[in-house]
N, C-alpha and C positions, 0 to 999 in steps of 0.2 A: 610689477608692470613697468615697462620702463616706455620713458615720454613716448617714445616712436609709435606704441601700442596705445597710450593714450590720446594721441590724436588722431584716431580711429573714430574715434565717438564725437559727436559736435556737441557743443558745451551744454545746451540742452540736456543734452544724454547726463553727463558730466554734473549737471549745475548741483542736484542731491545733494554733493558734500558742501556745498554753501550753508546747507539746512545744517549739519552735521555741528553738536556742540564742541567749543573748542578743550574738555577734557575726553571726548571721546577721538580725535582729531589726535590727541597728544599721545592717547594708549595706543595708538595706531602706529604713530612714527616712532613709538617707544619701544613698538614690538610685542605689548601688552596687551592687543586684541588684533586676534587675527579676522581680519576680513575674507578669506578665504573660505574657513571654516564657517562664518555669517553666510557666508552666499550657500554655500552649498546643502546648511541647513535650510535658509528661506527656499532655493529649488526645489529642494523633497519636500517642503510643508508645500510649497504649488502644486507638487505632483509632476512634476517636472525631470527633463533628463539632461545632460550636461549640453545640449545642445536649445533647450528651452522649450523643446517637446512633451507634449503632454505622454506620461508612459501610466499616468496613477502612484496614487499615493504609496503604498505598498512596493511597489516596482522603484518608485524613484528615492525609497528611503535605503533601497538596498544598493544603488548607484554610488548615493553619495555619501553610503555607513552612518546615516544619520540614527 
């Protein structure tokens, strides 16, 4: 994501990685946990589809190969 995209969202939106502990913070900028692959699996456990639509579980585990 680069800043331009990040300031899309107001910090509110944003604030979560405050919570975020700082060795999971470090495997991130290390490249060692993708955040990508996190979201995409949390949208299919919602039921969810790349847009944050409900499609159902089934349907959105097959969206995002979870």
């Amino acid at each position: 994501m680069t800043t331009e995209a990040a300031t899309t969202f107001t910090l509110d939106e944003l604030g979560f990685i405050q919570l975020a502990l700082n060795k999971v913070l470090v495997a991130v900028a290390n490249g060692e946990l993708d955040l990508n692959n996190l979201a995409r699996k949390e949208l299919a456990n919602r039921g969810l589809d790349k847009q944050g639509q409900w499609v159902g579980f089934d349907k959105a585990n097959q969206i995002h190969n979870a």
